[in-house]
C-alpha positions, -999 to +999 in steps of 0.1 A: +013+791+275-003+769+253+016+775+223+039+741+218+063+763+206+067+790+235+066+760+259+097+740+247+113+775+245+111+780+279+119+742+288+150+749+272+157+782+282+183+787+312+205+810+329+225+809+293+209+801+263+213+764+246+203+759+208+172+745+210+178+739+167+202+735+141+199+738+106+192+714+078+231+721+070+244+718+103+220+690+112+231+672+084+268+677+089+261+666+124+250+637+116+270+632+092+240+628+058+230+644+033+201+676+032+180+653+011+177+623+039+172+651+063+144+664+043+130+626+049+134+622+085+111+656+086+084+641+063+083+610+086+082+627+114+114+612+125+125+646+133+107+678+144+114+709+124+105+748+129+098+767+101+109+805+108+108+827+081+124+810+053+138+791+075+139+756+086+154+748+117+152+706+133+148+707+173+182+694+193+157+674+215+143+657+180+181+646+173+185+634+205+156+611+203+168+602+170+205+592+175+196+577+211+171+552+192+192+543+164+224+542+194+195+512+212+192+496+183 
């Protein structure tokens, strides 16, 4: 298993399913910005993001990170 990928699937993965990603939309609602700042936080990293398809989907564990450093500061 060395796809990055596969492995925090399966770090995440338990006897039920968690999201292990939201939307830009429901990241951005969640956190209560707009698209265009989340957009930002994926260009500086600040965030990780998935692309899927057309699809791009920011990793729960990146918000968490996220809101617990801006919650230190």
């Amino acid at each position: 298993m060395n796809d990055p990928v596969i492995r925090r699937i399966a770090a995440h993965t338990e006897a039920t399913m968690d999201e292990i990603a939201y939307s830009i939309n429901r990241t951005a609602r969640a956190l209560g910005v707009g698209r265009s700042t989340i957009y930002k936080l994926i260009k500086t990293g600040q965030v990780d993001a998935l692309k899927i398809g057309t699809r791009t989907l920011i990793t729960t564990e990146s918000i968490a990170r996220l809101t617990e450093v801006h919650r230190s500061n």
